[in-house]
Residue, then its C-alpha position, 0 to 999 in steps of 0.5 A: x246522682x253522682x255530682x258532676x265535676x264541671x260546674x255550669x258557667x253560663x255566660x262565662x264559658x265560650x261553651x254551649x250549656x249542653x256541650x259543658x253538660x255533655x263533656x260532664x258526663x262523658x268525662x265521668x263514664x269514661x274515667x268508671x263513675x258510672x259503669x257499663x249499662x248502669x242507668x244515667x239520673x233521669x231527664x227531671x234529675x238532670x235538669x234539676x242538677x245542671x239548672x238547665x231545659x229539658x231540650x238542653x238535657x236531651x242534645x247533651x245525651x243525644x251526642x253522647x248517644x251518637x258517640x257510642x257512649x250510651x243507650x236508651x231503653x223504651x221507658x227505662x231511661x238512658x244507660x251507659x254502653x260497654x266501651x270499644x276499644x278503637x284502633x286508628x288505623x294509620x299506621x302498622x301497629x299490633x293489637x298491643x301496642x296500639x291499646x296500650x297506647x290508650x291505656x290499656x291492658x293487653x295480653x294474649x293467651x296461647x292455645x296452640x302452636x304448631x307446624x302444619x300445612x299451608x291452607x290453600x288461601x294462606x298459601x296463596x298469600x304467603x306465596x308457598x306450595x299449597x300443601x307446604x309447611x308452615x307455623x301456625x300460632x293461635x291465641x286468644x286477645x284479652x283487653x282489660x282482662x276480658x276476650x275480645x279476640x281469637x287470632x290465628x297467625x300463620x309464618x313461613x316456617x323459618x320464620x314460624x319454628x323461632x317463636x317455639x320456646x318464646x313468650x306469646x303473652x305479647x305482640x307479635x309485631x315486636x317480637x318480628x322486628x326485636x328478637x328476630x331483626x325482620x323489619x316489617x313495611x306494609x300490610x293489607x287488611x281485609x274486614x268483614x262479619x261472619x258468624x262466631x264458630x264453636x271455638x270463638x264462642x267458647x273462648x269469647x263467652x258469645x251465644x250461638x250465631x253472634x256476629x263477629x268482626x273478623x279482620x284479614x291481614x298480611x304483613x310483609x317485610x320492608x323489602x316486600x316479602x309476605x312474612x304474617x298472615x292472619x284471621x283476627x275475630x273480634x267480639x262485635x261490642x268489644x272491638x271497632x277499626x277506625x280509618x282516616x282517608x284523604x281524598x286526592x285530585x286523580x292530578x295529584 
C-alpha cells in the first residue's frame, strides 16, 4: 500500500479519525498516487495501517464515494473513478480559462471552419434570415491531452470571416474580447443528454449509443447583441457543470 501522508492524531486533531483518513486518501488520488480505476488496499489493509475499526474505514471511503472520487465493484473492492473536470458555473468563462484555472491543460483542435447558411434554430438565435450566411467553427476540446468535447460555434458573418487565418488552438471568449475589441455580457445556457452521433464517437473514442452531455449557449455582447451560438457535447465521465443558486424572497 502506499503510505499515507497524514499521520492519525487521535485526540490531538479537532478532526473525526475517518475525516483525516479521508482527506489522506483523497489527497493522494487527487495529486496521481493512485491512478484512475486502480484498486484502493483492502478494508483489513486499511484498518491495519491507520490503526482504526472497520466501521471508521467504510465512512471514510463512503465520502469519498459520494464525492465521486471512487467505486466499488461487488467482491473486487473499491478503485478510484476517472476524475471530472468541473466548471462553476458563476461566471461567463470559456472551456479554457476556466480549466486552466484548476490547473489544467486545455486545447483545442480544429476540424473545420467555413461560411454556410444559418440553421433554422441557429438563425433564431442569432437573430438572422434563416437561410443567411454565417461562420460556423468546429473543434474538438481536449482536457490533459485527452477529448473531452466537440463544439460547434456559429458567428454572424462580420464576426465569424475575422477567425479565418487566426489560431483556434484557444478559447474563443478571449479571442472575441482581445483581438476583436467585442466585449462580451451574458449568456444563456441550455443543458441537456442525447446520444453520441458517429462524428462524436469517432472523435470522443465512445461506443455507439453512449450518453453524451450536450450543453447549448448563446453569448451576447454587452450592449445585448447575440454574437455565439454554440452545441458543446462533452463525454459524460469527463465533464460535469456545477451551479451555485441563491433562493430570493419573491419581496426582495
Amino acid at each position: 500500500m502506499k503510505s499515507p501522508e497524514l499521520k492519525l492524531q487521535p485526540g490531538e486533531s479537532p478532526q473525526p479519525l475517518y475525516v483525516q483518513i479521508r482527506s489522506a486518501l483523497r489527497r493522494q488520488i487527487l495529486e496521481g498516487s493512485y491512478t484512475p480505476h486502480e484498486r484502493l488496499p483492502s478494508e483489513t489493509s486499511l484498518m491495519k495501517t491507520f490503526g482504526v475499526s472497520r466501521i471508521t474505514i467504510r465512512q471514510a471511503l463512503r465520502d469519498l464515494h459520494n464525492e465521486g472520487l471512487v467505486f466499488s465493484a461487488q467482491g473486487k473492492g473499491t478503485f478510484v473513478s476517472k476524475p471530472k473536470a468541473v466548471q462553476n458555473v458563476q461566471r461567463l468563462q470559456g472551456f479554457g480559462e476556466a480549466m486552466s484555472a484548476q490547473g489544467y491543460e486545455a486545447t483545442a483542435r480544429l476540424l473545420s471552419i467555413q461560411e454556410c447558411r444559418a440553421p433554422k434554430i441557429v438563425a433564431a438565435s442569432l437573430q438572422l434570415i434563416p437561410g443567411e450566411e454565417l461562420v460556423e467553427i468546429k473543434r474538438v476540446r481536449y482536457l490533459n491531452r485527452d477529448p473531452v468535447s466537440i463544439e460547434n460555434s456559429y458567428f454572424p458573418v462580420d464576426i465569424g470571416r475575422r477567425f479565418f487565418g487566426q489560431d483556434l488552438s484557444g478559447d474563443i471568449f478571449p479571442m472575441l474580447e482581445n483581438n476583436f475589441g467585442i466585449p462580451l455580457g451574458t449568456a444563456d445556457i441550455a443543458i441537456d443528454s442525447t446520444l453520441a452521433d458517429e462524428e462524436c464517437q469517432y472523435h470522443l473514442n465512445l461506443k455507439i449509443g453512449e450518453p453524451v452531455l450536450r450543453v447549448e449557449r448563446l453569448t451576447h455582447d454587452a450592449s445585448g447583441r447575440p454574437v455565439d451560438f454554440e452545441y458543446l457535447c462533452f463525454r459524460g465521465d469527463a465533464f460535469k457543470y456545477q451551479f451555485c443558486v441563491e433562493r430570493k424572497s419573491e419581496e426582495s
